[in-house]
C-alpha positions in Angstrom: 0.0 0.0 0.0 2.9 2.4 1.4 4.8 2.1 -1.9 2.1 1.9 -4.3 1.0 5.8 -3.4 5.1 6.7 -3.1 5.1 5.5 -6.6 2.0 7.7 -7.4 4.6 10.5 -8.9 8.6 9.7 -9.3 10.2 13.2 -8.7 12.9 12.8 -11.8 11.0 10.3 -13.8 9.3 13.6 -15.4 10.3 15.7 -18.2 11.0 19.6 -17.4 9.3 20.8 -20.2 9.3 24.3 -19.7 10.4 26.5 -17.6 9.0 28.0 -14.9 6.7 30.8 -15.6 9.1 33.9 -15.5 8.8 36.6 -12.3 7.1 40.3 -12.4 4.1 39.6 -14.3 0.8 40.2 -12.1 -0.1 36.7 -11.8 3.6 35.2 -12.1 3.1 33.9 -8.4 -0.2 31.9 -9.5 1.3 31.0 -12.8 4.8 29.6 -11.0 2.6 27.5 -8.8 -0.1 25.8 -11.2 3.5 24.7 -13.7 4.4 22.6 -11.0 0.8 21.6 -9.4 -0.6 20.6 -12.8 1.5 18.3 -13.3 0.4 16.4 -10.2 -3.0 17.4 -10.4 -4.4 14.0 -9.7 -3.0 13.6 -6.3 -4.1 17.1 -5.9 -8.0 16.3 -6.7 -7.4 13.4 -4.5 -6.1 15.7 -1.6 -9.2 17.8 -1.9 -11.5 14.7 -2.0 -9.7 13.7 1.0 -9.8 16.6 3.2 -13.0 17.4 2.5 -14.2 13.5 3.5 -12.7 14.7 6.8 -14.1 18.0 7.2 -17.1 16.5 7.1 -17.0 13.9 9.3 -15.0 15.6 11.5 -18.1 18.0 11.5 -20.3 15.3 12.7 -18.6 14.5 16.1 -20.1 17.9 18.0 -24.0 16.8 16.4 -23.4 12.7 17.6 -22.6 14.6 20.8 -25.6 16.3 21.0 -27.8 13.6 19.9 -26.3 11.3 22.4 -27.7 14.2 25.2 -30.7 14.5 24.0 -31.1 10.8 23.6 -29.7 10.1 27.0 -32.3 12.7 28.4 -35.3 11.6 26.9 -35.1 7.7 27.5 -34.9 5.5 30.4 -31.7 3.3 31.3 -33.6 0.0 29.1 -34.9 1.8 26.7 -31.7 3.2 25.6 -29.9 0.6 23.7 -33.2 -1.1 23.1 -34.7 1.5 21.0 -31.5 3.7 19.8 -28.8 1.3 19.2 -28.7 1.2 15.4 -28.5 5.3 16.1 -25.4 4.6 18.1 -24.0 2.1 16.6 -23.8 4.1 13.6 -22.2 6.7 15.4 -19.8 4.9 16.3 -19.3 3.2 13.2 -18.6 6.7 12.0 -16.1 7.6 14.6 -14.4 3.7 14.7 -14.3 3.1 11.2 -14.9 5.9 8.7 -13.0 8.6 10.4 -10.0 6.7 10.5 -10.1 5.3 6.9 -10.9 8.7 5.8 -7.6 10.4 8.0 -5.1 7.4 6.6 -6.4 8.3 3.0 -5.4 11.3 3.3 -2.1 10.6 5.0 -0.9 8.4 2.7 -1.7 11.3 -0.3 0.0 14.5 1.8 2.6 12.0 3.6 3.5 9.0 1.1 2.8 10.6 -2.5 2.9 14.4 -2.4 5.5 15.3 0.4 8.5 13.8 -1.3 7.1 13.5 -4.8 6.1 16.7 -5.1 8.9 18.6 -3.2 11.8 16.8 -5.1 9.7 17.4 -8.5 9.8 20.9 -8.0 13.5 20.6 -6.7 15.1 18.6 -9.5 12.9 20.4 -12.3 14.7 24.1 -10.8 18.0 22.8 -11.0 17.4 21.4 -14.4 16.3 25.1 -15.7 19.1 27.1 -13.2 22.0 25.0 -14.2 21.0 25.4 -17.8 21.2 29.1 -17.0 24.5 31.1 -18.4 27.9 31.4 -17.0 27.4 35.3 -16.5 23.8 33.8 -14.0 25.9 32.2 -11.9 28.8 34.9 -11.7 26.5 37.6 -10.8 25.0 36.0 -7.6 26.3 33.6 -4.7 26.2 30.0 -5.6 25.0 29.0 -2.0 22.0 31.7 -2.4 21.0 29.9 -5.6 21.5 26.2 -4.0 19.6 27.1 -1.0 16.3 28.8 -3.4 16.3 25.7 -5.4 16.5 23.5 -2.2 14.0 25.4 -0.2 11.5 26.4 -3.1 10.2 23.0 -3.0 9.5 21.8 0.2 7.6 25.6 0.6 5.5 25.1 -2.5 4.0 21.8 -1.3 3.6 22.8 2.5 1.3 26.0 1.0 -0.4 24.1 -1.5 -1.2 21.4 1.1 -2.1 23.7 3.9 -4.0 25.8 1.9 -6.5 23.0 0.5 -6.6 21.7 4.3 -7.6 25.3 5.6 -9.8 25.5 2.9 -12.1 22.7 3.5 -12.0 23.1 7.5 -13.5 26.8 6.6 -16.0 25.7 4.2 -17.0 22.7 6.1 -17.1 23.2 9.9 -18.3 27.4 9.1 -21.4 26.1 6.6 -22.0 23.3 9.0 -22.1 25.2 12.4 -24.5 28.0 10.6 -27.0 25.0 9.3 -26.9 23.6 12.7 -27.7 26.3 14.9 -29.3 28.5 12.7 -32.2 25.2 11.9 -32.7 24.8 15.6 -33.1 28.8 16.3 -31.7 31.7 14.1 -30.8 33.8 17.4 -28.4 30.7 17.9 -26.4 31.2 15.0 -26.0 35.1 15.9 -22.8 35.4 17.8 -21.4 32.8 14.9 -22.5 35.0 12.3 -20.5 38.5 14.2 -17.8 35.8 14.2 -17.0 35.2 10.8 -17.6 38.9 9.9 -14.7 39.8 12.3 -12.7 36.8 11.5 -12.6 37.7 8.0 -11.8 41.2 9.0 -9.0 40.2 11.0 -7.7 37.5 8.2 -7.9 40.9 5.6 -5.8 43.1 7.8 -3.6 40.6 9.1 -2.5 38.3 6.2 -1.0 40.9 3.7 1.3 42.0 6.2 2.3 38.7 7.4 2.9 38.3 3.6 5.5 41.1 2.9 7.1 40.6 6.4 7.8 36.4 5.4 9.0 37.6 2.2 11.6 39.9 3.6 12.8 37.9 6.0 13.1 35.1 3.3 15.0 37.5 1.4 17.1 38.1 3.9 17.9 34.5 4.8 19.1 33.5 1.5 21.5 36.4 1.4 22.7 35.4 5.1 23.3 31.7 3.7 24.9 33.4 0.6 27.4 35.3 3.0 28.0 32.3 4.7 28.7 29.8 1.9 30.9 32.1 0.6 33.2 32.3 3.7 33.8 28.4 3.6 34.2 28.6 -0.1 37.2 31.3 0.1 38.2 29.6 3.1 41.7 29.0 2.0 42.0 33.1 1.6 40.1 34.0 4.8 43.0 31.5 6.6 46.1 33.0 4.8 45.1 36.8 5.1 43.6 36.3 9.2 40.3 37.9 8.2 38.4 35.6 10.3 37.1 38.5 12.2 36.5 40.4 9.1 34.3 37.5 7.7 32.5 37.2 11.1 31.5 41.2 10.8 30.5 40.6 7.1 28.1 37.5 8.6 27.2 39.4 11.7 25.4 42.2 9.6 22.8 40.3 7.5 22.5 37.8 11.0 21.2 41.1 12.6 19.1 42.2 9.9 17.6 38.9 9.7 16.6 39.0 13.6 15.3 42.1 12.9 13.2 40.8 10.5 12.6 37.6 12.4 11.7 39.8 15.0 9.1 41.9 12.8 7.0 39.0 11.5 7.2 37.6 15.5 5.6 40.8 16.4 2.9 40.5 13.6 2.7 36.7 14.4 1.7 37.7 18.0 -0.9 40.7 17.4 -2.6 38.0 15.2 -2.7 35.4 17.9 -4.0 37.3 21.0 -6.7 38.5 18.3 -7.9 35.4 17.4 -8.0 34.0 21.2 -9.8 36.8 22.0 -12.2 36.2 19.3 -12.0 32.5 19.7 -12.8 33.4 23.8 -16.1 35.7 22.5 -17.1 33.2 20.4 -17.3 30.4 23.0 -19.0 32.5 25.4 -21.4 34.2 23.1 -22.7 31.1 21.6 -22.7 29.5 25.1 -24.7 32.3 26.6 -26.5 32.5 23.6 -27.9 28.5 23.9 -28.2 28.5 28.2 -30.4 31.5 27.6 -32.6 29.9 24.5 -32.8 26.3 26.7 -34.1 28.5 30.1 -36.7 30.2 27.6 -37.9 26.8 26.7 -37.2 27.1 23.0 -34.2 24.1 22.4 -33.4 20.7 24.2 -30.5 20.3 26.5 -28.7 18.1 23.7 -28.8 21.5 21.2 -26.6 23.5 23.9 -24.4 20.4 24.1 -24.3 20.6 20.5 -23.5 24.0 20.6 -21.3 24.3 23.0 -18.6 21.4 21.4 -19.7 22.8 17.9 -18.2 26.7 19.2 -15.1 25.1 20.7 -14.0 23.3 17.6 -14.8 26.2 15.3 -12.3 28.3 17.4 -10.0 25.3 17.6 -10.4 24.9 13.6 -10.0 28.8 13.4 -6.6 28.6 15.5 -5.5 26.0 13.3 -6.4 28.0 10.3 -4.8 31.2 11.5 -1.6 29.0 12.3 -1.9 27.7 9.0 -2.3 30.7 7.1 0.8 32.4 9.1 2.5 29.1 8.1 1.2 29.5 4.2 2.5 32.9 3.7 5.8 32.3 5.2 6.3 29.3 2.3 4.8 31.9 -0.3 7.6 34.2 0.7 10.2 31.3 0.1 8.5 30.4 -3.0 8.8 34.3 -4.4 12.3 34.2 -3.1 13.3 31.1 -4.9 11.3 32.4 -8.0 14.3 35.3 -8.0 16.7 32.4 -9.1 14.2 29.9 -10.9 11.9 31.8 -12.6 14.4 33.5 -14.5 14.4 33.6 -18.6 17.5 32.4 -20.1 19.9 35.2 -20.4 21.5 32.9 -23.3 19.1 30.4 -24.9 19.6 28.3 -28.0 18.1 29.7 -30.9 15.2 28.4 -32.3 15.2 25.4 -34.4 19.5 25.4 -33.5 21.3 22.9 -34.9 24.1 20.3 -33.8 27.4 21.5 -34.5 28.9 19.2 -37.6 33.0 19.4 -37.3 34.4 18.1 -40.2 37.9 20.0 -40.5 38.0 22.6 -37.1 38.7 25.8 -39.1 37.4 28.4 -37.0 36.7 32.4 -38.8 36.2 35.7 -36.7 34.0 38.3 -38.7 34.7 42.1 -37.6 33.7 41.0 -34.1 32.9 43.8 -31.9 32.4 43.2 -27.8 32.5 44.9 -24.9 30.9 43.1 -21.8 28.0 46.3 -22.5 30.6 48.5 -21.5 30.9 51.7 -24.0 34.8 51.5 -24.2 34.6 47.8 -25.2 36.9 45.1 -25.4 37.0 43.7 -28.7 37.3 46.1 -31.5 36.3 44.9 -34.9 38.3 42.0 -34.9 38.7 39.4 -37.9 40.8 36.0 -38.1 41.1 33.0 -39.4 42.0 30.0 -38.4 42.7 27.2 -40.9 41.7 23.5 -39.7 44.4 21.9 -37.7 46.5 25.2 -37.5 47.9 25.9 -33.7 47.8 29.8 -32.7 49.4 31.2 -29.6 47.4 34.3 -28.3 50.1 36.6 -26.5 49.7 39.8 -25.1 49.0 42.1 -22.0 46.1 41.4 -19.4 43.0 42.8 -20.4 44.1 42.8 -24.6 41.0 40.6 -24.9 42.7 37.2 -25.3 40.4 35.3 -22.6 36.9 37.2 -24.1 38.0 35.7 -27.7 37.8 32.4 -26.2 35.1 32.5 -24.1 32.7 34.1 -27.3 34.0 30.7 -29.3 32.6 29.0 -26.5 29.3 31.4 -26.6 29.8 31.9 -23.1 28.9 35.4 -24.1 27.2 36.8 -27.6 29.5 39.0 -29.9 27.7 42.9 -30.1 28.3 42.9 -34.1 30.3 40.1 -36.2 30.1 36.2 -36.1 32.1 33.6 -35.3 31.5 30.5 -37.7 33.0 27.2 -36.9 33.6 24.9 -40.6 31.4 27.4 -42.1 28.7 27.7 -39.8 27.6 30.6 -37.6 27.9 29.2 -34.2 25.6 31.7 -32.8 22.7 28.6 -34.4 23.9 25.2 -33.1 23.4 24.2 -30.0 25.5 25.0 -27.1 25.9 21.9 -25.7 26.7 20.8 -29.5 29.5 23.3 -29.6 31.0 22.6 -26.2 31.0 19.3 -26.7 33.8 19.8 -30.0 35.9 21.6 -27.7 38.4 21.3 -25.2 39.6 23.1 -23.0 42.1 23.6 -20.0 42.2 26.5 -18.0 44.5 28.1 -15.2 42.2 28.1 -12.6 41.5 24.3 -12.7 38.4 23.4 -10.7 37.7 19.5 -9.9 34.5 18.4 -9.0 33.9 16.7 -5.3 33.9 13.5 -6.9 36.4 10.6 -7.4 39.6 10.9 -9.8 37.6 8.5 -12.4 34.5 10.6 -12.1 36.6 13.3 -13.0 38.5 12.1 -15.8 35.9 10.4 -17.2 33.7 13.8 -17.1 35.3 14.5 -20.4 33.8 10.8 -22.2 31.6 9.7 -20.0 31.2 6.2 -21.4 35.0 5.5 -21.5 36.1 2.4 -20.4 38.6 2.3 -17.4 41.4 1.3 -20.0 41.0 4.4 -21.5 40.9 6.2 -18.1 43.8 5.0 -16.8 45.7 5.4 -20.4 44.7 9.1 -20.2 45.9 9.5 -16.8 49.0 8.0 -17.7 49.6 10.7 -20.9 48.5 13.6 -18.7 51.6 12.3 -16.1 49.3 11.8 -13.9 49.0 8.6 -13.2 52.0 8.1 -10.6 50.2 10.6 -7.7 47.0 9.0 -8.6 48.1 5.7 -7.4 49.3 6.8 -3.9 46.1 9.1 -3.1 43.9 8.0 -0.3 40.8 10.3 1.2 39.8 10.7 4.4 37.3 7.2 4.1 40.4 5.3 2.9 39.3 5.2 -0.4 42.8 5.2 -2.5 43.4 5.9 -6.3 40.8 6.5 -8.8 38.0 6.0 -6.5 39.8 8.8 -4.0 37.3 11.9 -4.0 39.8 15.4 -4.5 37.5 17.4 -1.7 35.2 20.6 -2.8 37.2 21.9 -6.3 40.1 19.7 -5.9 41.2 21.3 -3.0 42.8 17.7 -1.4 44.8 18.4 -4.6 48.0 20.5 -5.2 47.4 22.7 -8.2 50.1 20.7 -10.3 48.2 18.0 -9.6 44.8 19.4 -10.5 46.4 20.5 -13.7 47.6 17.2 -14.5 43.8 15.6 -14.3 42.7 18.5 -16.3 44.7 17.6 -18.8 43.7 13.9 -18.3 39.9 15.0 -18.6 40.7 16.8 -22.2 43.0 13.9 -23.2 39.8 11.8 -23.1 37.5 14.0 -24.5 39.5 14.1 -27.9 37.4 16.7 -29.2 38.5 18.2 -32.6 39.4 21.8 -30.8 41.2 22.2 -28.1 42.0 25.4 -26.2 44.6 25.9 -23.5 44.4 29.0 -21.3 48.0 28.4 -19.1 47.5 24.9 -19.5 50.5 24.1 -17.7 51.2 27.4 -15.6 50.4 25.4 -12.2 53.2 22.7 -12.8 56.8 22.4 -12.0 59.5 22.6 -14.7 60.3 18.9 -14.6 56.7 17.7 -15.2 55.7 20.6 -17.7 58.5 19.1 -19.6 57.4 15.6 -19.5 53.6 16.8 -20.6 55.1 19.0 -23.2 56.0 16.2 -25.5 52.3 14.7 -24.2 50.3 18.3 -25.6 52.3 18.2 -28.7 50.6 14.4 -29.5 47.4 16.0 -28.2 47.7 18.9 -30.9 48.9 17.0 -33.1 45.6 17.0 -36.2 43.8 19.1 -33.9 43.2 23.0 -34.3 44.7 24.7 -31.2 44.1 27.9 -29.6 46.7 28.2 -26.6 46.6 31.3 -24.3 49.9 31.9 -22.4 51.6 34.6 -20.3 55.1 32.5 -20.5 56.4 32.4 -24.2 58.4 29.6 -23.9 55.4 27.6 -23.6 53.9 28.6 -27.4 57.2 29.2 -29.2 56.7 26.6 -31.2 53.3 27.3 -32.5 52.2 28.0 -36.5 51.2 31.0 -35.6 51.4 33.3 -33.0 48.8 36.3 -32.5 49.9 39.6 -30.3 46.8 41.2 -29.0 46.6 44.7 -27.6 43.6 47.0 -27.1 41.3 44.4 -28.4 43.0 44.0 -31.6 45.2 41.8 -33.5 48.7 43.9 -33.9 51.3 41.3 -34.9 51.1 38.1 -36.4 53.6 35.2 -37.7 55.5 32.3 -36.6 58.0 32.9 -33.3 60.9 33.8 -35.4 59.2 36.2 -38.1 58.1 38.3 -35.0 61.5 38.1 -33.5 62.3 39.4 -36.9 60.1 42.1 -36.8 61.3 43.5 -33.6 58.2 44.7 -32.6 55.6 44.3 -29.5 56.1 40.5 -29.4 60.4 40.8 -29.6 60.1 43.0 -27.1 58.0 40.9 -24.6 60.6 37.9 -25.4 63.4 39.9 -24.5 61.9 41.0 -21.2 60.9 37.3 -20.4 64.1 35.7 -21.7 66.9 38.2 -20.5 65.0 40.4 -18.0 66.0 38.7 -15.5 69.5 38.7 -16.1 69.9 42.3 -17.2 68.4 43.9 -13.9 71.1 41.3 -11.9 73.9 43.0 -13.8 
């Protein structure tokens, strides 16, 4: 029974589709909420069935107590069961058999098939949208922010959903029910209930907006306290070597005082609303009370219609307490949910374009069209730039920091869009194939190597991830890597390729995370490769050893490599001198020397610098 309602909805068995419905339209809250509902709208029909099965018969326990007083009143001691007991055995029937059918029911919907399902739906369909989401998404905001709206957007959607339909039917139910009742006995009964409801709804009106705002701010505010916070432990290796761990605790302290302060603003509001209600609640009781002892002296209802009445007004200011809690409870997860919509109802900044196309590499020659860029900025970066590269051609890019050498790259990878020009890759624009398409014929290693918490084979394999452990351990072995590898062991004991490298590889030394790098691209093989300081983070003896490794890597590949140190790309076809954002020398290492211009003079610095200023 248990796992045929848990296997009612699979969280990751369904499709995305979509994505979420975007934010700052007028009813983008509704419209987020129904993209994830409707697609477990069964289970949702079955919650409402269920609840209000329960309302109902929950409704029924303050009229069997009623009926039993009256019933105990007007007969004898043997006539009681005699004459009534199919009345009571019914009752009790009711109570005994159907209440508690009717209450697993609906635990086994909210509990079993909803409460995981659901949450974890809503969970892995976010992160399937945000990590679809461009590079410059995920460098304008804290990665912990985003990791902790995706995480909590789900659990908060299906708590307010669930509450709500709950609330719902308790209102409905018990308010119609308690009005029928009394007001079909005697009208005046149902008077103080009536002045009830008017101020109930009075109060919910003032009340609930606020509560709103105040749940969304202090939402707000958590997220960017478990931003600040994830971002100390990330950079912990810099908070450590500058001593700034009282710096970090000031930068955590602030937003942990601004989110009491707003803790402490929605406890306030949380309050006012509770001491209304019990004083309603309180009112309500003793109105309706007075209201039925005063009816039953006057001779106009039985003794078992104030017992009726009495139970009926307690459990409609019990229901109301629960509602109110409820609704406090509903509009703090609405204020999660519009939080987490901030990083998962966002439009891609960078989508594929429609109807895009796979990528086809048939030769790798890459061509720059007057490509202008600037990161939006009016002095730019990239000046009407233009270059070809013929298939299977290796190009050094040299020049100052900031010439525009890393921005080339990254717009081949469409990491960003050029302003004006195109980049087509064996003739097509790349700006329609698909992005995944056109990573995927790349390759690339970068100076800031970042591993993944995973094991060395996960890591390696992440370039082909179907390769066989052969091919694994030969790329290991090409990338120089494979002698470390065999003497790691982590913190469980695991050793060698099932060793995990710790958050970015930082169980790693940075020659070492180089080296896997480079065993990740040898795998991939695509048909491109680019190497930004492929081997700045290694010792002279092993960039030696992987230097006659890259040049069988290049070899029938086109190359782009990136590098500060001109040793490393002296021996490319062609090397490019960048300045300003534009290509001012070009040739092979010893034309340029040659030409004794920007590039001679760099090599002389590098190559004799040194010496010169020790003279």
């Amino acid at each position: 029974m248990f796992s045929w309602f848990e296997n009612l909805l699979r969280p990751t068995a369904m499709a995305p589709g979509s994505p979420p419905p975007a934010l700052g339209s007028r009813w983008g809250l509704m419209r987020f909420y129904w993209h994830f509902v409707r697609q477990a709208r069964g289970l949702v029909a079955m919650l409402f069935v269920a609840g209000l099965t329960v309302a109902l018969l929950d409704a029924t326990i303050p009229v069997f107590i009623g009926r039993v007083v009256s019933l105990v009143s007007a007969s004898s001691p043997q006539a009681l069961l005699a004459e009534h007991w199919p009345q009571l055995l019914g009752m009790a029937a009711v109570l005994l058999i159907g209440r508690p059918c009717a209450l697993l029911l609906q635990n086994l919907i909210t509990s079993q098939a909803i409460a995981a399902g659901l949450t974890n739906m809503i969970r892995w369909q976010s992160h399937w949208h945000v990590v679809r989401q461009s590079w410059t998404f995920f460098q304008n905001d804290f990665a912990g922010r985003v990791a902790n709206r995706v995480m909590q957007t789900g659990p908060a959607l299906r708590e307010s959903v669930v509450s709500s339909i709950n609330a719902v039917w308790y209102i409905l139910v018990y308010g119609t029910s308690a009005l029928l009742l009394m007001g079909s006995v005697d009208a005046r009964l149902a008077i103080p209930m009536v002045l009830w409801f008017i101020a109930y709804g009075a109060m919910l009106h003032y009340f609930v907006p606020r509560l709103r705002d105040r749940s969304q701010a202090m939402s707000a505010v958590r997220s960017a306290l478990t931003g600040r916070i994830v971002d100390s432990y990330t950079n912990i290796l810099t908070v450590k070597l500058f001593a700034r761990a009282r710096d970090e605790d000031e930068f955590v302290r602030e937003t942990v005082d601004e989110h009491t302060a707003a803790f402490h603003r929605q406890l306030r509001m949380t309050t006012r609303f509770s001491l209304t209600l019990a004083l309603m609640n309180a009112s309500l009781i003793v109105g309706t009370g007075s209201m039925a002892v005063w009816l039953w002296t006057q001779g106009t209802v039985e003794v078992g219609t104030v017992a009726m009445a009495l139970p009926l007004s307690w459990q409609i200011a019990n229901m109301a307490g629960w509602v109110a809690q409820n609704i406090t409870q509903i509009f703090e997860n609405v204020g999660i949910v519009q939080e987490g919509m901030r990083s998962i109802a966002v439009p891609r900044q960078m989508p594929d374009a429609p109807g895009a196309a796979e990528l086809q590499v048939t030769a790798g020659a890459i061509r720059f069209e007057h490509v202008r860029f600037g990161y939006g900025t009016a002095r730019g970066v990239l000046h009407d730039l233009s270059l070809d590269i013929a298939p299977g051609e290796r190009v050094g890019l040299v020049g100052h920091s900031g010439a525009g050498k890393s921005t080339l790259v990254n717009l081949l990878l469409h990491f960003y869009a050029p302003e004006s020009g195109r980049i087509l890759i064996d003739g097509q624009d790349i700006a329609g194939v698909t992005q995944e398409s056109l990573r995927t014929q790349i390759a690339m290693v970068t100076q800031d190597t970042s591993l993944l918490h995973r094991t060395i084979r996960d890591n390696i394999r992440y370039g082909r991830p179907w390769a066989s452990e052969a091919e694994i351990v030969a790329a290991a072995r090409q990338a120089e890597a494979l002698d470390f590898i065999t003497t790691l062991e982590d913190w469980d004991g695991r050793t060698g390729m099932d060793a995990h490298v710790g958050e970015r590889g930082v169980k790693l030394s940075g020659g070492q995370r180089q080296r896997v790098a480079i065993a990740r691209v040898i795998l991939k093989n695509a048909p491109i490769l680019v190497l930004d300081e492929a081997t700045s983070a290694l010792d002279s003896e092993v960039e030696a050893a992987i230097q006659g490794q890259l040049e069988t890597l290049m070899r029938g590949r086109t190359v782009i490599a990136i590098a500060h140190r001109l040793s490393t790309i002296a021996q490319m076809d062609r090397l490019l001198v960048m300045e300003h954002g534009r290509i001012v020398e070009q040739g092979s290492h010893a034309e340029l020397l040659a030409h004794d211009g920007a590039y001679a003079r760099m090599w002389k610095r590098q190559s004799g610098g040194f010496a010169e200023a020790a003279e």
